[in-house]
C-alpha positions in Angstrom: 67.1 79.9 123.9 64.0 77.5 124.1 62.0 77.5 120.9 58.8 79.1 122.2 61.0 82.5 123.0 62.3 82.6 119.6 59.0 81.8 118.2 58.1 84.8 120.6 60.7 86.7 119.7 60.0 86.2 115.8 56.3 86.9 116.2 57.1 90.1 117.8 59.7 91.3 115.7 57.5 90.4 112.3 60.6 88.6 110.6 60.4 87.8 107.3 61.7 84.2 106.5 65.3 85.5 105.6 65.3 87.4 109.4 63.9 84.1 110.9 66.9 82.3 109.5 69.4 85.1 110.5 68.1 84.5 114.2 68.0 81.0 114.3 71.9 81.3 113.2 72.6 83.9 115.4 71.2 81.9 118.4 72.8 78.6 117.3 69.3 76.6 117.1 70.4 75.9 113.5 71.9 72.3 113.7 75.0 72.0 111.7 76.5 69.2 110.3 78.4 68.3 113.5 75.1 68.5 115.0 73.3 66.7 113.0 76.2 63.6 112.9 75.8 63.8 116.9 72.1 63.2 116.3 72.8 60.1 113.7 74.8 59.2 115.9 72.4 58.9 119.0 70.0 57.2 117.1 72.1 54.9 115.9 73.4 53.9 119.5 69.9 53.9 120.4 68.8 51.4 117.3 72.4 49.4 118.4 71.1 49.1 121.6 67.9 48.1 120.6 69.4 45.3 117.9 71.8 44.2 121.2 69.0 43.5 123.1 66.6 41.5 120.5 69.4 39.7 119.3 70.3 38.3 122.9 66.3 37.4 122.8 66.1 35.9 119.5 69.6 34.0 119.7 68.5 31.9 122.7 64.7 31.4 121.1 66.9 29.9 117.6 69.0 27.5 120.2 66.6 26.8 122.7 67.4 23.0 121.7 70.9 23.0 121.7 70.7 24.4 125.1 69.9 23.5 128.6 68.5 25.1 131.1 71.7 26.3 132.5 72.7 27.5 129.1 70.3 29.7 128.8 70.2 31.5 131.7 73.7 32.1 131.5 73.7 33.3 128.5 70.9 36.3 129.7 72.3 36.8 132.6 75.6 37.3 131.1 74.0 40.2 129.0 71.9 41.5 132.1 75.5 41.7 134.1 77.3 43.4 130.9 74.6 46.3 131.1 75.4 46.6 134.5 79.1 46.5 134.3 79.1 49.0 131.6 76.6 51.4 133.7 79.0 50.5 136.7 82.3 51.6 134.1 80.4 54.8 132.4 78.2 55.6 135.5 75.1 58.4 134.4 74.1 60.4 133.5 77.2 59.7 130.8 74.9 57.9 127.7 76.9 55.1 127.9 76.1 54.3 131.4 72.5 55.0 130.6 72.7 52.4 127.7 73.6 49.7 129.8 71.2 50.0 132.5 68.4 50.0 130.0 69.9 46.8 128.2 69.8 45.5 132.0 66.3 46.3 132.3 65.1 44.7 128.6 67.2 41.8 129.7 65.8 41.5 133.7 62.1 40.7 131.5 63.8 38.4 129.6 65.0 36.5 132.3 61.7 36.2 134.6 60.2 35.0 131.2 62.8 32.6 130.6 62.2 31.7 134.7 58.1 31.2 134.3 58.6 29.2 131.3 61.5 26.6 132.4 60.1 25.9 136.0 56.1 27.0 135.4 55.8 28.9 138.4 51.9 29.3 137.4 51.8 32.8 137.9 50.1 34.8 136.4 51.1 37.2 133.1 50.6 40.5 135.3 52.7 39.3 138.3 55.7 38.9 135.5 55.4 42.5 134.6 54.6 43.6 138.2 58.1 41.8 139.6 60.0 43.1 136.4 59.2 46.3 137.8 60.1 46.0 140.9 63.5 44.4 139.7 64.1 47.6 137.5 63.2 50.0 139.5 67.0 50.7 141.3 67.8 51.0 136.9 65.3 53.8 136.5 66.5 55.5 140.0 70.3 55.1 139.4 70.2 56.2 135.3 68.6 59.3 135.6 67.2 59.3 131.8 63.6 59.7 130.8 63.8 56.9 128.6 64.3 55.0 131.5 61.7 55.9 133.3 59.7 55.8 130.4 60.5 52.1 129.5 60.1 51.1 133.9 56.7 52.9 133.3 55.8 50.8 130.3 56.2 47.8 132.1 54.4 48.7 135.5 51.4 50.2 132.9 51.3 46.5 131.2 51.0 45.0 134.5 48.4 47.0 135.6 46.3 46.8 132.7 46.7 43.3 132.6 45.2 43.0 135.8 42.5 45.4 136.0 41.3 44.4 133.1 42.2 41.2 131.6 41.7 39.3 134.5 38.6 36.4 134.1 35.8 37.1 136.3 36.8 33.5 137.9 40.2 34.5 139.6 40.6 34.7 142.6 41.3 38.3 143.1 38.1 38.7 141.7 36.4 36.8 144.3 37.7 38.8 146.6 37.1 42.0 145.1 33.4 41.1 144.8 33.2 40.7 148.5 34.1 44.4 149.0 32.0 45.4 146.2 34.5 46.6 143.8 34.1 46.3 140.0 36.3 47.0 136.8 35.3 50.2 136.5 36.1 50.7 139.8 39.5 49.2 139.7 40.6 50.4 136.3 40.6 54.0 138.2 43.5 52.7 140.7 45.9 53.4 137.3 44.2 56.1 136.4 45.7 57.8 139.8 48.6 56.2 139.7 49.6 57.5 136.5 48.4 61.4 137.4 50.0 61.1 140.6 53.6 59.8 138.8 53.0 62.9 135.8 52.5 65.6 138.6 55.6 64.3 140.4 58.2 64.4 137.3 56.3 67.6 136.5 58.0 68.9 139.9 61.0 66.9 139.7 61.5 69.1 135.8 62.1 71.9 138.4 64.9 70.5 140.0 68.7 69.4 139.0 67.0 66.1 137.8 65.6 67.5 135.1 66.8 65.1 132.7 65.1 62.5 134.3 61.6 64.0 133.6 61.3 65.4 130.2 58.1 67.2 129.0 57.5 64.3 126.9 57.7 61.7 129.7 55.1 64.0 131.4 52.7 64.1 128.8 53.2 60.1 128.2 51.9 59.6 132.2 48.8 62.1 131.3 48.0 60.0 128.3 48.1 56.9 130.5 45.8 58.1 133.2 43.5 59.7 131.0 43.1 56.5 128.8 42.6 54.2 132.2 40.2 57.1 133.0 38.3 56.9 129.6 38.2 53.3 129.9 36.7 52.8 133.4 33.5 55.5 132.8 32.9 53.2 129.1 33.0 50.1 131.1 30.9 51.7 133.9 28.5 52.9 131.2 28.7 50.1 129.0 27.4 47.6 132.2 23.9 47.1 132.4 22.3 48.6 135.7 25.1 50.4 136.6 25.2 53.9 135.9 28.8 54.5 137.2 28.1 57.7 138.7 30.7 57.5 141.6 33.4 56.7 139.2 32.4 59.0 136.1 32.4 61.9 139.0 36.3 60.9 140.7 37.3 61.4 137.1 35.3 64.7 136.4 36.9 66.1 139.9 40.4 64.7 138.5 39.5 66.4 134.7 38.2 69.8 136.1 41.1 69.9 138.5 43.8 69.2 135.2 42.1 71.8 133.4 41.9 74.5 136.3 45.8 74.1 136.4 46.8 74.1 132.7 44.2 77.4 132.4 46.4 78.9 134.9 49.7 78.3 133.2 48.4 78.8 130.0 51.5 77.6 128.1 50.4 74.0 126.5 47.2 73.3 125.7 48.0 69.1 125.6 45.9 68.1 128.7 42.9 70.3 127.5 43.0 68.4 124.5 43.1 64.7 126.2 40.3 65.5 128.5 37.9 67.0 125.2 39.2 63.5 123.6 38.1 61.5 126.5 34.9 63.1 127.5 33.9 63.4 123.7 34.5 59.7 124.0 32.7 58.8 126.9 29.4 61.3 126.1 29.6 59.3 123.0 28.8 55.5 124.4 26.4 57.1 126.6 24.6 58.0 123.3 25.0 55.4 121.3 23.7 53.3 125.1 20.9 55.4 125.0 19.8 56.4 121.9 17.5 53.1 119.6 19.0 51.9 116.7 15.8 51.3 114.9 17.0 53.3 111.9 19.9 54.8 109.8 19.0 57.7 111.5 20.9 57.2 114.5 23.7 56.4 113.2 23.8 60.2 111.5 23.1 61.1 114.7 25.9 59.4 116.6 28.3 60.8 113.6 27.0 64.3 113.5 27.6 64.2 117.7 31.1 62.8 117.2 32.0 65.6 114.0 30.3 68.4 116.0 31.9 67.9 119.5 35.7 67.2 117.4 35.1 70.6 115.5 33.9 72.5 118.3 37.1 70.9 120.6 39.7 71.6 117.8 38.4 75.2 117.6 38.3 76.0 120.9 41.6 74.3 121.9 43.2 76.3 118.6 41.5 79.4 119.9 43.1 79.1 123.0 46.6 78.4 121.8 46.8 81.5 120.0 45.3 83.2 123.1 48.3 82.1 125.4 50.8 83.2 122.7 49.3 86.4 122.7 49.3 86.6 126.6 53.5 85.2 126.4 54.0 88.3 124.2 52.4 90.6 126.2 54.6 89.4 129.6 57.6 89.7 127.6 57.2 92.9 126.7 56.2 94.0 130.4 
């Protein structure tokens, strides 16, 4: 039993906190002290992992003298192949399995750093994160954990923001962008789809026997994604003199209204609702602070009272509607 039926059930019921307890023991959603040891446990194999990992790192940074070239990339590649051995030995979905293959994919970054600093390839920062991804992406697919996938979409998510928007106006891919008339704002919404497109997909997959490969919370970390590169490309488009970004300040209000016409029809989490009211309170407020003339103080109220009224009026509303949908969850359970 899933904690929103046993809030449900709770609500319904009017426990008193001595009947809440009694359910929650009833229904074993109590942890125990076995529980809670497994729990200790996982975190600490998770914080062991993590330690494994940096230590490999910071052990070949502290002897980077005392070896050679060789030296070093044996001695990364020796922990990249360990991860895989183990993952190959305790295959996943079994933790262990799991464990290794994201050691391997840490250690896979490690190594292409290692690579662009011994030989200086001169590529660039982006195309580092960009191959690391492609190198980890047979991890991701063969471990099956959302932490996985949420580490492989880390990386690609560094890569792409390193290139749509760190990139000096002077490289080359801006060159050629220019000659098709494309701008930041205009790239910056290539993640922005990216990362919708990859939330709507693990939404689906959460159907299927993979679910443990696309947890709610790896969903919601692709929304956040796309609705930040969103946000960022209609402030740069707005923030660009004699460029009103209209083309892409409308994809993203299609993409918003279309988010919000589908979480309206579920009516079970209110999270995306509450991203798009964060990013469009965000973006009305560069328009205003673009438009409005700082002669005085007085603007600045202004630009505070807009920001403390649209936040109030958002929280409200989005509180309004959460207790709206648990009053609509009641009502189906009882028909």
């Amino acid at each position: 039993m899933n904690r929103h039926s046993l809030d449900t059930f709770c609500q319904q019921q009017q426990l008193d906190a001595e009947g809440v307890g009694l359910v929650l023991s009833l229904s074993g959603s109590r942890p125990d002290a076995p529980e809670w040891r497994r729990f200790l446990a996982q975190l600490l194999r998770g914080a062991g992992l993590g330690a494994l990992g940096a230590g490999v790192l910071f052990f070949v940074a502290a002897n980077w003298q005392d070896y050679g070239v060789l030296g070093r990339f044996v001695l990364l590649q020796s922990g990249l192949l360990f991860g895989v051995v183990v993952a190959l030995w305790r295959a996943p979905p079994q933790r262990l399995g799991q464990a290794g293959l994201l050691l391997a994919t840490l250690l896979t970054g490690a190594v292409l750093a290692l690579f662009g600093q011994s030989y200086q390839t001169g590529a660039d920062v982006h195309e580092l994160f960009f191959t690391w991804a492609a190198l980890s992406l047979p991890f991701a697919l063969a471990g099956r954990s959302g932490a996985l996938w949420a580490l492989w979409w880390c990386v690609l998510n560094v890569g792409l923001a390193l290139l749509c928007g760190w990139l000096g106006s002077g490289h080359v891919f801006w060159r050629l962008l220019d000659g098709w008339g494309i701008g930041h704002a205009d790239l910056l919404m290539l993640p922005c789809l990216i990362n919708f497109a990859a939330a709507a997909v693990f939404s689906a997959v959460a159907n299927t026997r993979f679910v443990a490969a696309a947890p709610q919370w790896l969903v919601r970390l692709l929304s956040s994604f796309g609705m930040a590169y969103g946000t960022a490309a209609c402030i740069d488009a707005l923030s660009r003199s004699g460029n009103p970004g209209t083309p892409v300040m409308l994809v993203f209000l299609l993409i918003c209204a279309a988010i919000a016409v589908l979480t309206w029809r579920r009516r079970r989490d209110v999270f995306n609702i509450a991203l798009i009211a964060a990013s469009w309170i965000a973006i009305s407020t560069t328009w205003l602070i673009k438009t409005i003339q700082f002669h005085d103080v007085s603007a600045f109220f202004m630009v505070a009272f807009w920001l403390i009224g649209t936040s109030t009026a958002a929280g409200m509303l989005l509180m309004h509607w959460v207790r709206a949908w648990q009053v609509a969850a009641k009502r189906e359970v009882h028909a």
